[in-house]
C-alpha positions in Angstrom: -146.2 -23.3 -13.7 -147.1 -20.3 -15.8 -149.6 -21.7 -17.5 -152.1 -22.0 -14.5 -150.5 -18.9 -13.1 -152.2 -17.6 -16.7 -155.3 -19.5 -16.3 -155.6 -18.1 -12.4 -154.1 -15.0 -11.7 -153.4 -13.8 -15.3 -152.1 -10.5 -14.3 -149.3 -12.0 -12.6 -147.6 -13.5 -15.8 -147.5 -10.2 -17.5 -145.5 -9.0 -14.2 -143.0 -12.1 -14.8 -142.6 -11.6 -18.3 -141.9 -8.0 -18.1 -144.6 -6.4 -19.2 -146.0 -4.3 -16.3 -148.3 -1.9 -17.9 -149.8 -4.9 -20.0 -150.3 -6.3 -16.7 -151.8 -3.5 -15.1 -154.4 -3.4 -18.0 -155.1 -7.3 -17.6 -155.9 -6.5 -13.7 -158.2 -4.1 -14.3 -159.9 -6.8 -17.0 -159.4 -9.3 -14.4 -161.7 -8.1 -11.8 -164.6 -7.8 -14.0 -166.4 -11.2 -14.4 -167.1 -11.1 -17.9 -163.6 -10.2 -18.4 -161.8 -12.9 -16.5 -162.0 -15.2 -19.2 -160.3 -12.9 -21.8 -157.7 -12.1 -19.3 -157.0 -15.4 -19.3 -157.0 -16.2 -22.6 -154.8 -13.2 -23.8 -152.4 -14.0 -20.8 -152.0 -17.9 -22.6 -151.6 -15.8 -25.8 -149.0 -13.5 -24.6 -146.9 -16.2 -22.6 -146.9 -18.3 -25.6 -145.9 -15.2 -27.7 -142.7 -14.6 -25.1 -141.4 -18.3 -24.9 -141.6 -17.9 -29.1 -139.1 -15.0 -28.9 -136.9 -16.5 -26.0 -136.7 -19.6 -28.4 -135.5 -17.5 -31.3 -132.8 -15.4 -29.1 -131.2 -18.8 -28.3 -131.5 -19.9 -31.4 -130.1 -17.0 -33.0 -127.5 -17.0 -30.4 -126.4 -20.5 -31.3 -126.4 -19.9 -35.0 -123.9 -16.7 -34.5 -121.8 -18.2 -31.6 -122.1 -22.1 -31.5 -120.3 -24.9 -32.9 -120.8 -26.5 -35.9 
């Protein structure tokens, strides 16, 4: 679901992934034409990037606090 929200309305994902002023920037990139395409592109980027680090807190997590 946040991969076409990234691919459509890239702004959007930098609101859900908690990064407002990143998407504030990407908005302003959005509306241009040219820029759409890079918006979308570093919105894929930066989504990727935050479902990397939630994978690493849990793993962390687990390896501190789970059963062995």
């Amino acid at each position: 679901m946040r991969l076409l929200m990234a691919i459509f309305l890239p702004p959007i994902v930098f609101f859900t992934i908690n990064r407002p002023f990143q998407g504030l920037f990407c908005a302003l990139l959005w509306l241009t034409i040219i820029g759409w395409p890079v918006a979308a592109m570093w919105a894929i980027y930066s989504l990727s990037q935050y479902r990397n680090d939630e994978l690493r807190r849990e793993m962390d997590y687990e390896r501190r606090y789970g059963r062995y």
